[in-house]
N, C-alpha and C positions, 0 to 999 in steps of 0.2 A: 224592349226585346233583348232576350240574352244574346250575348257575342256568338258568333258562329265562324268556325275555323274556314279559313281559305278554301280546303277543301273540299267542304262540307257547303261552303257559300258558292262556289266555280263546278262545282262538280255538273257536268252535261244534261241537260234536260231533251234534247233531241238527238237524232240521228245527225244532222248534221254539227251537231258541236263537236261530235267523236274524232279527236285527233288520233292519228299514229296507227289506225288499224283500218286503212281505206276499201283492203277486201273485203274485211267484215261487212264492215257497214253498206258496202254494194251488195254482198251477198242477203241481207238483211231486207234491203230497201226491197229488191226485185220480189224477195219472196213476199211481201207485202202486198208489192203492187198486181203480182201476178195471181194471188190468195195461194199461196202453196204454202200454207204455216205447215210447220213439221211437229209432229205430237212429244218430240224430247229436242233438246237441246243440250251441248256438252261444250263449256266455253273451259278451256284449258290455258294455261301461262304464267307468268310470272305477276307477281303481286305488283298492286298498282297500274295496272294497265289499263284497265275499263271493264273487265267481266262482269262484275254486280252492276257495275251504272248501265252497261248495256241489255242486261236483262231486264232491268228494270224500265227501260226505256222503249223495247221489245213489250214486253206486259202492257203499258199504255198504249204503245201505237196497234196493238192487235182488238185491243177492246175499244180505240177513238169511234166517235159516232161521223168524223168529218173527216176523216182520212186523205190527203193530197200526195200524190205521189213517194206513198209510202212515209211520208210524215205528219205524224199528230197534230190535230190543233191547237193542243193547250186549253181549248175553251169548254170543251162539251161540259156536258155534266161528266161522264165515266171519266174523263182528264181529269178535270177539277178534284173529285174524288182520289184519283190516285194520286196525285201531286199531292194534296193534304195530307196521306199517308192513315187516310181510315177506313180504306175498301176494305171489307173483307173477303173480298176475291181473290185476291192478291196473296200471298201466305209464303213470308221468308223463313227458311229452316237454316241455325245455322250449325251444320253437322260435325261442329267441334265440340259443342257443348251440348248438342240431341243428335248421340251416333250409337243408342241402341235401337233394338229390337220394337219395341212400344211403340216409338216414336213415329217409325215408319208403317205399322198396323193401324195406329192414330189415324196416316194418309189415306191407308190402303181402304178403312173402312169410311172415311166421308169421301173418296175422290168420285163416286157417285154421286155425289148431292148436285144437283145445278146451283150455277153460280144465281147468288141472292139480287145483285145489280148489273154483272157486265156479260158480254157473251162467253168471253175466255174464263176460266178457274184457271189463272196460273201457281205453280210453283216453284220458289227459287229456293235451291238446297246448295247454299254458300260451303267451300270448305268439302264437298262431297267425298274427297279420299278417306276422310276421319272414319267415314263409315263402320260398322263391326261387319264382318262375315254376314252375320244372322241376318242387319239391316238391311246389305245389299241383296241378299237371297231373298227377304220379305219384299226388294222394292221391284224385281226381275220382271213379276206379270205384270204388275201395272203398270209398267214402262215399256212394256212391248205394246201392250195395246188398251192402254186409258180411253177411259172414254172421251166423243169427239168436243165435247166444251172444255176439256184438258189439257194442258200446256205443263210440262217438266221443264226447266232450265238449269241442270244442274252446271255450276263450277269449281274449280280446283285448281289450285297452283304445282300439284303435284301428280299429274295424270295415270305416273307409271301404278301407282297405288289404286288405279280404279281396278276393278275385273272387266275385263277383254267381252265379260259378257252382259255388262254395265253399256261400256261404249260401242258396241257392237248396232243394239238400237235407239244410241243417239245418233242426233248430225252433227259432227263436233270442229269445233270453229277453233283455231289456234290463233292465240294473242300474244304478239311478240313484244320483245321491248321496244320502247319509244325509240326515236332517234334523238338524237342532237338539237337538229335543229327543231325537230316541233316542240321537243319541251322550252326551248327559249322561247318560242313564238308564244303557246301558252303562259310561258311565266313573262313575258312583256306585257301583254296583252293583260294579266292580273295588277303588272305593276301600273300601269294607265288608269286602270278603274278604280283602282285604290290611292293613287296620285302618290306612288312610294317612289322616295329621291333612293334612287340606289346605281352603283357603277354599272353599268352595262359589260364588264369582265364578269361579274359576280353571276350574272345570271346563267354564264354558259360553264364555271365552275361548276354549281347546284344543277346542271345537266351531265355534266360528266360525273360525278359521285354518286347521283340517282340510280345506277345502273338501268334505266332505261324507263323507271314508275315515275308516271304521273305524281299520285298519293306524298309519295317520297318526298316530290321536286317539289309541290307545291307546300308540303308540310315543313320543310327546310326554310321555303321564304317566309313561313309564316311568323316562323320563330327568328328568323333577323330580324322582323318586325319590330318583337317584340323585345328582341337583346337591345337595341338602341332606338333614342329615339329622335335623332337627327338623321344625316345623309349618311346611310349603309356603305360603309368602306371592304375595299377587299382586306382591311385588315381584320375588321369583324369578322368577319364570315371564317378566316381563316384559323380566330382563336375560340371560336363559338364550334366549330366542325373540326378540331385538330389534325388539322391540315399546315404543311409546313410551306412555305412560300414557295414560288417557283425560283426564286434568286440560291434559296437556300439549298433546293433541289440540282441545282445546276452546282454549287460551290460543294456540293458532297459529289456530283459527280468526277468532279475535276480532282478532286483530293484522293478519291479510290483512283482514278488513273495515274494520278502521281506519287501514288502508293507511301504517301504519308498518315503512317500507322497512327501514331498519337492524335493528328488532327481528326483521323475517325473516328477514334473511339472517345474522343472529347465530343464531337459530335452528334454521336448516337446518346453520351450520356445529356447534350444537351435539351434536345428534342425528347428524350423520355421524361425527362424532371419537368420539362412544358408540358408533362400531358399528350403529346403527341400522338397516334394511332398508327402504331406501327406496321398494321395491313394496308393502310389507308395511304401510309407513305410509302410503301413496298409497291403497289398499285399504283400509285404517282408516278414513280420511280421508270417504273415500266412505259409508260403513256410519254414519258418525257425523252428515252430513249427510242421509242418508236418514231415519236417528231421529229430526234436531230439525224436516226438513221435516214428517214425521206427524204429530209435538207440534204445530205450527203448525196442520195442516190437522184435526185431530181436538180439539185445545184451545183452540187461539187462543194458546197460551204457549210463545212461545221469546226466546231475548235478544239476536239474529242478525237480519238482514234477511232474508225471504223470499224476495228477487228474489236477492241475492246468495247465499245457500245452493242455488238452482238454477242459477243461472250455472257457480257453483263444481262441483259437482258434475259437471257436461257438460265441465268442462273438466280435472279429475283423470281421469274415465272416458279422454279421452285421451292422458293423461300416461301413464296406469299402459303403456295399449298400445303408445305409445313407447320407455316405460322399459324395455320387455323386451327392444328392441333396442338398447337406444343403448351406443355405448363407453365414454362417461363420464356416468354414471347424475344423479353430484352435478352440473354444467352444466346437463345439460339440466331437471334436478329445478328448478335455481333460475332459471334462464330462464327457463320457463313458468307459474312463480309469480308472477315481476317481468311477465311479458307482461300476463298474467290481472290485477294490478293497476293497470298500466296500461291496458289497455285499458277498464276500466272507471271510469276518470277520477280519477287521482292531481291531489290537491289540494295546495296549500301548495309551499315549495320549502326543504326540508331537504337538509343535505349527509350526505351516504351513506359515512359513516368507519366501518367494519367489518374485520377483521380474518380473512382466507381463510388457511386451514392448506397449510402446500403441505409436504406430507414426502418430505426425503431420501431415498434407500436405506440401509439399514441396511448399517453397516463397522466389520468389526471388534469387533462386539457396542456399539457407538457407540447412542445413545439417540436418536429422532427430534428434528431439528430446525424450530421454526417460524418463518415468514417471517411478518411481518406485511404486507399487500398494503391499498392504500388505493385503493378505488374510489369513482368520481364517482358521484352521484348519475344517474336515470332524470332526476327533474325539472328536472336542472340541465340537460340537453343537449335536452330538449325547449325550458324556459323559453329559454335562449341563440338558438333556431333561431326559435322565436314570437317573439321582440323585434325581428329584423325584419320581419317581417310587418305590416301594415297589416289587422287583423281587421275591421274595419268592413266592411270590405268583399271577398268571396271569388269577386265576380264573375271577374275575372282566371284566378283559380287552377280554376274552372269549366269558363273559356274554352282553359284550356292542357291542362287534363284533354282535353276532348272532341277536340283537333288531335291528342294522344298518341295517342289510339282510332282516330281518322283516319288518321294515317302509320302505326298498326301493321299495322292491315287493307290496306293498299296492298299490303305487302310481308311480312306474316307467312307464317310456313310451321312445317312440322313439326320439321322441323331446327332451324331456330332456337329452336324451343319446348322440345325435348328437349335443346340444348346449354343454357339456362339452367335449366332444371330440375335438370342434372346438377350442374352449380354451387351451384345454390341453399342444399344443405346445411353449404355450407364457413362462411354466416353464424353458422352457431354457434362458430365461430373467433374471430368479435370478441364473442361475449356479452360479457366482461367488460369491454372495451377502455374504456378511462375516455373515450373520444370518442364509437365509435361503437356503444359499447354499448346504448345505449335504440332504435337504428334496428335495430339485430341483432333485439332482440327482438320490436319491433315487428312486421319481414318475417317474424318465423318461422311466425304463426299464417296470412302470408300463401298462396293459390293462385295460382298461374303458369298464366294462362287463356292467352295467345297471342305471339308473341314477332315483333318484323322483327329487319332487322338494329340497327336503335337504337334502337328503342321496344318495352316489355315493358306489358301489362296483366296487374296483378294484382287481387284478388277479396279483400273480408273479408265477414262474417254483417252487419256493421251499418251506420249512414249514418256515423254518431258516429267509427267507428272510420276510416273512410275521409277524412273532413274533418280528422283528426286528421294523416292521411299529404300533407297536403297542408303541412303545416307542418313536415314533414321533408324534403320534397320534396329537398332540394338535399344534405342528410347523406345521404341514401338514395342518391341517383345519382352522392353522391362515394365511398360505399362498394363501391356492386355495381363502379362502375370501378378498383380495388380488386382485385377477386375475378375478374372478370370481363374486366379488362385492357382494357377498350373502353368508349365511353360510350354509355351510354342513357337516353332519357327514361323515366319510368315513370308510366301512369295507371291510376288508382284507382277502382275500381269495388266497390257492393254487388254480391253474387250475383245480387238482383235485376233489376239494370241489366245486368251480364252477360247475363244472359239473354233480356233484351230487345232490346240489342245485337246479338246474335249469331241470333236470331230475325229480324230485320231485315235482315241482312247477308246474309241465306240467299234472304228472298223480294225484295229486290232485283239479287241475281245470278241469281236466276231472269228476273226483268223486265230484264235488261240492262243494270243503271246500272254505272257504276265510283265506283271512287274517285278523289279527284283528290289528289295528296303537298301538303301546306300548309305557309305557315312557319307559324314557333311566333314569329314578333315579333307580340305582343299589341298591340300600338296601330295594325295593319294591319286596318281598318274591315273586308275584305273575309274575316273571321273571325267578325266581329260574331253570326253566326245560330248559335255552336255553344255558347252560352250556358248552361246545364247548371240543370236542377232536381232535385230527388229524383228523380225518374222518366230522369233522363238521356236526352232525345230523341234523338234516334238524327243521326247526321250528314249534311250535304247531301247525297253521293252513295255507293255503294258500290263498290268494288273489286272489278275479275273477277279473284280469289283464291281464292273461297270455299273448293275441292275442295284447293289448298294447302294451308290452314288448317284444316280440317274433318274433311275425308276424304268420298271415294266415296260412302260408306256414310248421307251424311245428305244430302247436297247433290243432288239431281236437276236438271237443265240441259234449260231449253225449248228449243228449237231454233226 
C-alpha cells in the first residue's frame, strides 16, 4: 500500500473525532437526531479546519442505514460505499477549477435524477467563492428549492466573495480557528499512534504557527518526520520552519532596549543569511512580548522595560502588516527597527561599522560572493545636524514651524498632497545612505497631512518625536529635494496639533478670515505672535482654501 500523509491517514471519520468546532458538530448531531436535514449547507472559515471532512462526514451520516444517535455505523453497505469513495451519490465539485457556467447547468440538469444507491444525492462544492457571476446565478433555483433527495454543502474560506443571495438560502455554520490546546491534543494523540520520539515543546510550537488549521499542524509534523530520523529536537523543527530560537528572540529584545545599533543590525544580517522568515519572526516577536507583558502585569517580574515592550509591540503589529507587502522584506525589516530605536531616544554616539551581505547571482555553479558595506551611524548624522543648532533655545525653530503651517494653508490642495504622497515611498531608497539615512528613517514612520507648492506638513504620535524633526530640519528638506526635484519647507506637527489646526482652519473659513503668505526671515518682528507651545496655537489668520484642502465633504461655507 502507498504511503499516506498524516493528514490524509488522521483526517476524522465521525462526528465525534471533530476537534475544535463543538457547536458545529452539536448543531449537526441534533439535526440528525431530530431528522431536520436542511436542503443547503454553507460551512465558511479559515482553511484547515474541518469544512470538507465535515461535509463529508454529514453526507454518510445522512444516508447510514444504522444511524445512533446521530452517528454513523461505519458498517452498512451505504457507509462502506462512501468510505471506499465510489458512490456515486456523493459528487465533490471543486469550484476552483469548475467555476463556470457549464459546470453548474451540468448540476442543474441531473440534480433531478434519484440517487442510484443511497437516499441523499449530496453535493459538496469545495472552494464556492471561485464561483463566476453566471455560475452562481445558474446555481440560485436550485438552491432555493432542489429537490427533497438533495443535499448542497457548499464551503469557502472566503465567504465575503459569496452573493448575499447565495447564503441567504443556506444554513451557514462558521468554523473558527482551532485552539492551542486541541491541536496539541490531536498532534499527541498522532504522535502515540505513530510511536514518534519527539520533544513535547515542539508540539505546542507547530500549534502556535498553524494559525489555528488542523491540515497545517498535522502537515508540519509530518514533515519533521520525515526531516530526521531519530528523536525530533526543538532544534529541527526550528531550522526545518525558519523559526529563530526563543533565547535568540529574547537577546534581540534586550539589545533594541539597550539600543545597541551595531548588535542589531549584525543581528537581522544574521538571521536573514540563516534563511530565517522574517513575518514569522516579526510574529514571534509579538507573541513573546505579549508573554513578558502578562509576566509584568500578573507578577511584577520581567527584565525588559514595561513602556518599551508596549511601544515595541504597536510597532512590530505594524511591521508585520507592512512586511506582507513590501519588495524587499530585509530594508524595510531594518529600517523600522533603526526608526523604532530612534525614535525612542538613542543615546550615546557610537560608529555603526556592520557588515550587509549583498549576493551575486550565481554563474557557472560559482559560490556566493560577500561584499562588506560600512554604514554611518543613525547617531552620527543626527549628532552632526544638532551641533549646529543652538538647543538653549527652540523659540526660532517654533516660530518657522508655525510660518510653514501658514504658507501651506495659503496654497495647499489635493494635488499637491497626493503628488508627495506618491513620492513619499521612494525614502526608503536612502534608508542605508550613509548621509541620509537616519532622516529616511525618521520620515518614514512620518504622515503627509497637507501639501502647497513648497511647503509639506507632516504629523508624528509624539511631541518628543517632532522636536527631534526640528534638528533635521535642513537633512530633511535637502533630501525630499532629492526625490522630489523641487524645494520645500517641511513643518512638524503632533497628531494632536493637527487636529487642532485643521479644526481652526475650518471654523475660520467659515467666519471669513484668510490667510495671509509670510516670509520665513525669522528676525522679521511682524512674525513674532506665531511662537509655538505644545498645544500649537493656531495662526493669525486663515486662508479661503479650505474646500481645496479638505474636500466638500467636511467644510460647509456661510454665505
Amino acid at each position: 500500500m502507498s504511503y499516506q500523509t498524516f493528514y490524509r491517514k488522521y483526517r476524522p471519520s465521525d462526528l465525534d473525532d471533530i476537534s475544535g468546532q463543538k457547536a458545529i458538530v452539536k448543531i449537526i448531531k441534533n439535526s440528525l437526531k431530530l431528522n431536520r436535514i436542511s436542503h443547503a449547507y454553507l460551512f465558511y472559515g479559515p482553511r484547515g479546519t474541518g469544512k470538507t471532512t465535515l461535509a463529508r462526514i454529514l453526507a454518510k451520516n445522512v444516508n447510514c442505514l444504522n444511524l445512533e444517535d446521530g452517528i454513523a455505523c461505519g458498517k452498512c453497505k451505504n457507509c462502506l460505499s462512501i468510505l471506499n469513495g465510489n458512490c456515486p451519490d456523493i459528487i465533490e465539485l471543486d469550484a476552483a477549477s469548475n467555476n463556470g457556467v457549464d459546470e453548474i447547468r451540468e448540476i442543474k440538469n441531473k440534480v433531478s435524477l434519484v440517487p442510484t444507491e443511497l437516499k441523499y444525492k449530496v453535493y459538496v462544492i469545495d472552494e464556492v467563492h471561485m464561483l463566476s457571476i453566471g455560475a452562481f446565478n445558474a446555481l440560485l433555483k436550485t438552491l432555493e428549492e432542489p429537490p427533497e433527495h438533495v443535499i448542497f454543502i457548499l464551503a469557502t474560506t472566503d465567504i465575503h466573495k459569496v452573493p448575499i443571495t447565495i447564503i441567504s438560502r443556506c444554513q451557514c455554520l462558521d468554523f473558527h480557528r482551532v485552539c492551542e490546546e486541541d491541536l496539541v491534543n490531536r498532534l499527541s494523540h498522532i504522535v502515540k499512534l505513530e510511536n514518534i520520539d519527539i520533544e513535547p515543546e515542539i508540539l505546542r510550537n507547530i500549534a502556535n504557527i498553524s494559525d489555528g488549521g488542523f491540515r497545517d499542524a498535522i502537515g508540519m509534523l509530518d514533515k519533521l518526520v520525515s526531516y530526521t530520523n531519530g528523536k525530533i529536537i526543538l532544534s529541527d523543527f526550528e531550522e526545518l520552519n525558519g523559526v529563530v530560537s526563543l533565547n535568540k528572540k529574547r537577546q534581540f529584545l534586550k539589545i533594541i532596549e539597550n539600543k545597541d545599533i551595531q548588535s542589531v543590525i549584525q543581528f537581522i544580517d544574521d538571521i536573514y543569511n540563516d534563511g530565517k522568515d522574517l513575518i514569522l519572526f516579526s510574529q514571534d516577536l509579538m507573541i513573546l512580548c505579549r508573554d513578558l507583558i502578562i509576566d509584568y502585569y500578573s507578577y511584577e517580574d520581567t527584565n525588559y522595560d514595561i513602556e518599551f515592550l508596549l511601544s515595541f509591540v504597536e510597532k512590530v503589529n505594524e511591521l508585520v502588516i507592512s512586511l506582507k507587502e513590501a519588495s524587499n522584506m530585509r530594508i524595510l525589516f531594518e529600517t523600522r527597527i533603526l526608526s523604532f530605536i530612534y525614535q525612542n531616544g538613542l543615546s550615546g554616539n557610537k560608529t555603526l561599522k556592520n557588515q550587509f551581505t549583498q549576493e551575486n547571482s550565481f554563474k557557472n555553479g560559482s559560490s556566493v560572493e560577500k561584499q562588506d558595506v560600512i554604514i554611518s551611524s543613525v547617531e552620527n548624522d543626527i549628532s552632526r545636524e544638532e551641533s549646529s543648532v543652538d538647543k538653549s533655545d527652540d523659540s526660532e525653530f517654533y516660530r518657522r514651524n508655525a510660518i510653514i503651517v501658514n504658507n501651506c494653508f495659503c496654497n495647499a490642495s489635493k494635488k499637491n498632497l497626493n503628488f508627495i504622497r506618491e513620492y513619499w515611498g521612494k525614502l526608503s531608497d536612502y534608508a542605508l545612505d550613509s548621509k541620509y539615512g537616519a532622516v529616511a528613517c525618521y520620515l518614514s514612520d512620518a504622515t503627509v497631512r497637507a501639501a502647497s507648492d513648497h511647503e509639506i506638513i507632516i504629523t508624528f504620535s509624539y511631541e518628543s518625536v517632532v522636536t527631534r524633526g526640528f534638528r533635521l530640519s535642513g537633512l530633511i528638506e535637502e533630501l525630499l529635494y532629492k526625490i522630489l526635484g523641487d524645494s520645500y519647507y517641511v513643518s512638524f506637527l503632533t497628531e494632536k496639533q493637527w487636529n487642532i489646526e485643521k479644526n481652526r482652519y475650518i471654523e475660520n473659513k467659515n467666519s471669513g478670515n484668510h490667510y495671509v503668505y509670510q516670509s520665513l526671515d525669522l528676525k522679521d518682528d511682524s512674525v513674532g505672535n506665531h511662537t509655538m507651545n505644545s498645544d500649537f496655537p493656531s495662526s493669525e489668520s486663515i486662508a479661503d482654501e479650505a474646500i481645496k484642502l479638505f474636500g466638500e465633504n467636511i467644510v460647509s461655507v456661510n454665505e
